[in-house]
N, C-alpha and C positions, 0 to 999 in steps of 0.2 A: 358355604365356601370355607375352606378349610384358612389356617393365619401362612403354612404355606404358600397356597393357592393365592392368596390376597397379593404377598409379594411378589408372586409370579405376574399378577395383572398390572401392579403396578410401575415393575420394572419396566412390562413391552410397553408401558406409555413414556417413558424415558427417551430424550434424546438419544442419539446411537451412543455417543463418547460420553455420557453421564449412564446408561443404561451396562455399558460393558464394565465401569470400573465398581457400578454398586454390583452387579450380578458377579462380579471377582470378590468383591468381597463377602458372598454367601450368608448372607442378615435372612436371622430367625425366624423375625418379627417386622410387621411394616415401621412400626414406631423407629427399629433400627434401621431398614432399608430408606425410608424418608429421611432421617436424619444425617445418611450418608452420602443421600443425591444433594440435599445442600449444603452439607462442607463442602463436595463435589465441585455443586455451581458457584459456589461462592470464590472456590482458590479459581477454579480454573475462569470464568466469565469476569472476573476481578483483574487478573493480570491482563484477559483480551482488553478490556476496557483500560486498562492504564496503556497500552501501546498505542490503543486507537485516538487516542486522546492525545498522547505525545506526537503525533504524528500530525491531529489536527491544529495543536496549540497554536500556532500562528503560517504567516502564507510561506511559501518556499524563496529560503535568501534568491535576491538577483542576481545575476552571472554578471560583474559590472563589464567584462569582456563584452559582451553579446550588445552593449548600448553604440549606437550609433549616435553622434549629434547634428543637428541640425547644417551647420556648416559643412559637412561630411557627406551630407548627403548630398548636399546641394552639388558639392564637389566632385562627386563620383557621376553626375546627373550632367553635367557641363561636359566631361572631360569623355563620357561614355565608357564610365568603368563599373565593373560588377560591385555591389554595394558589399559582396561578401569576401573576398581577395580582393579588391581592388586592382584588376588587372583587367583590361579591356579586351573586347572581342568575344562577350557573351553576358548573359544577364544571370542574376544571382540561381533563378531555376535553372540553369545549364551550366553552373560552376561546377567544374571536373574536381575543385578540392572539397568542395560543400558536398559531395557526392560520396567521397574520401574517407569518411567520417572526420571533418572537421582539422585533418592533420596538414601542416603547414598552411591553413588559412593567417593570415595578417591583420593583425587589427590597430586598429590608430586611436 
């Protein structure tokens, strides 16, 4: 097998998007084609990994709108009002603003 041939083999085992930028850059020698699939994976799997990680760092802040309290509830549950507008004469699944996407709902 020619040192061609070697880097041809080695490429097709190449992810697609690490396989297209070492085959763009036309290496000689496998010593060279190896060496360019891990600068390769290392910028490009380096930045996925810091976004994935930023994104896992901690839980997503709480919407403190969206908290209902206890007293609230109780009071919407007395009076027979939707817990989501608090407007009576349907329950929070049949709220026509909750439907709305969430515009002029009321919160207390």
């Amino acid at each position: 097998m020619s040192a061609l041939d070697k880097v041809d083999h080695f490429i097709t085992g190449l992810k697609p998007d690490t396989r297209k930028e070492v085959d763009y850059l036309n290496c000689n020698s496998l010593k060279t084609a190896i060496s360019a699939a891990h600068a390769y994976e290392r910028v490009y799997f380096g930045a996925v990994r810091r976004q994935t990680a930023a994104r896992r760092d901690g839980p997503e802040p709480m919407d403190i709108s969206q908290v209902t309290t206890r007293p609230t509830v109780e009071q919407c549950r007395r009076q027979g009002l939707c817990f989501y507008c608090r407007e009576p004469g349907h329950r929070i699944s049949d709220c026509p603003k909750k439907r709305q996407g969430n515009e002029g709902a009321q919160r207390m």
